[in-house]
C-alpha positions, 0 to 999 in steps of 0.5 A: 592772879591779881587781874581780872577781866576789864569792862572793856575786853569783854565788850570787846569779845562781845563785838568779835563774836557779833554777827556776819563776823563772828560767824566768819571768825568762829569758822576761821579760828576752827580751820586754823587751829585743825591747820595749825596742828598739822603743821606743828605735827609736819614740822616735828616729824621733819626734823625728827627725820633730820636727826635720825640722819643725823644721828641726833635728839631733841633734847627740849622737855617739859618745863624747859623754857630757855627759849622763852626769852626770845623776841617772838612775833605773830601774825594778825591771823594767828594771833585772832587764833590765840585770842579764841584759845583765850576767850573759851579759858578764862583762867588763862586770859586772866593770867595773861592780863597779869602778866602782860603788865610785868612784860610791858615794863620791860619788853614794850619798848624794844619790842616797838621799835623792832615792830616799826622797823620790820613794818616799815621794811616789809611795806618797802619791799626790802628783801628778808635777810635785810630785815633779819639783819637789821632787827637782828642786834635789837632781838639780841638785846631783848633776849640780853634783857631776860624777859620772860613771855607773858605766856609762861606759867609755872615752867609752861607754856599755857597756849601750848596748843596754838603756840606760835610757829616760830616756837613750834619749829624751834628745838635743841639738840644739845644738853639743854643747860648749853642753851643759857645765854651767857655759858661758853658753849654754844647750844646745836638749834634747829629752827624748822619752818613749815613747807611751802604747801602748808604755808600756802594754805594757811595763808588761803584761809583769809586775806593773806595780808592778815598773815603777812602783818606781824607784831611782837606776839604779847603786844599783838594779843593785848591789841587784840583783846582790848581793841579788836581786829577791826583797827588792826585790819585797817592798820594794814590798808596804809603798808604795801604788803 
């Protein structure tokens, strides 16, 4: 790791953990992760349940990182989480700042522009299929563009543990060399989202909008680490949520 921690992250990690807010934060990063993991373990069981009907297995493994390549979001709730499992591992945020900077020459680009249409049409209440359908070539050609997460080291995810529930709730069922993306076989995907009950309460834990506001996962993190979650959280004044 060639990066170290800049001047700024750490005043900016200072200013998090300052105050009435950073008695908030701590306790909000604790309950959401607790919450986090139970999802995590609800959705697994689900969909172990599935293919047992289904006569079906996962097939995903250690150092499997196929799906790595996807365009990924986070929410603003979320990603304050992932920025903590960040601050107490300073290893592994000074890998992230590494490798934001090769994932920003290839991934900022496209990653905005699917970030503004999604913001754009969630703030116009269209409805999701239409957003899904519309952002849908542009993540197809992100994944085109091979470009690896920025959380990905030596073959592993190293925010494993509050990794994003869009990851968490994505597995195969098929050899997994059918999931590269220019093979002839398509690979049998299962994409799980945690149950309303679940959904709900994560989203009671705070103001819903910090759930409701999403960006591409590395570019929320960068934002969070260099700018803190005040600008964020005034950002989503201007959408209609």
């Amino acid at each position: 790791m060639t990066k170290q921690i800049s001047r700024q992250i750490k005043k900016i990690e200072k200013k998090e953990k300052k105050g009435s807010y950073g008695v908030w934060r701590k306790g909000f990063c604790r309950k959401y992760s607790e919450l986090l993991t139970r999802i995590q373990n609800n959705t697994y069981n689900s969909l172990a349940e599935t293919n047992t009907s289904k006569d079906e297995k996962i097939t995903c493994r250690k150092g499997c990182t196929y799906c790595c390549f996807h365009y990924v979001t986070v929410s603003l709730a979320h990603g304050i989480v992932i920025v903590d499992y960040l601050y107490k591992r300073k290893a592994l945020l000074k890998q992230f700042v590494d490798n934001y900077e090769k994932w920003y020459g290839k991934g900022f680009l496209i990653s905005d522009s699917i970030d503004n249409m999604r913001i754009q049409a969630f703030s116009s209440s269209i409805p999701i299929d239409r957003i899904i359908t519309d952002t849908r070539p542009l993540s197809q050609h992100y994944l085109e563009m091979n470009i690896q997460c920025p959380f990905l080291a030596d073959n592993k995810c190293f925010i494993y543990d509050v990794r994003p529930t869009s990851c968490s709730g994505h597995y195969s069922v098929s050899p997994p060399d059918w999931c590269v993306s220019d093979l002839e076989q398509q690979p049998v995907l299962h994409n799980i989202i945690p149950n309303d009950e679940d959904l709900i309460e994560i989203t009671q834990l705070s103001d819903p909008r910090l759930a409701l506001y999403e960006l591409t996962l590395p570019k929320m993190i960068n934002r969070l680490l260099n700018e803190g979650s005040s600008p964020l959280m005034t950002e989503i004044e201007q959408y209609n949520f």
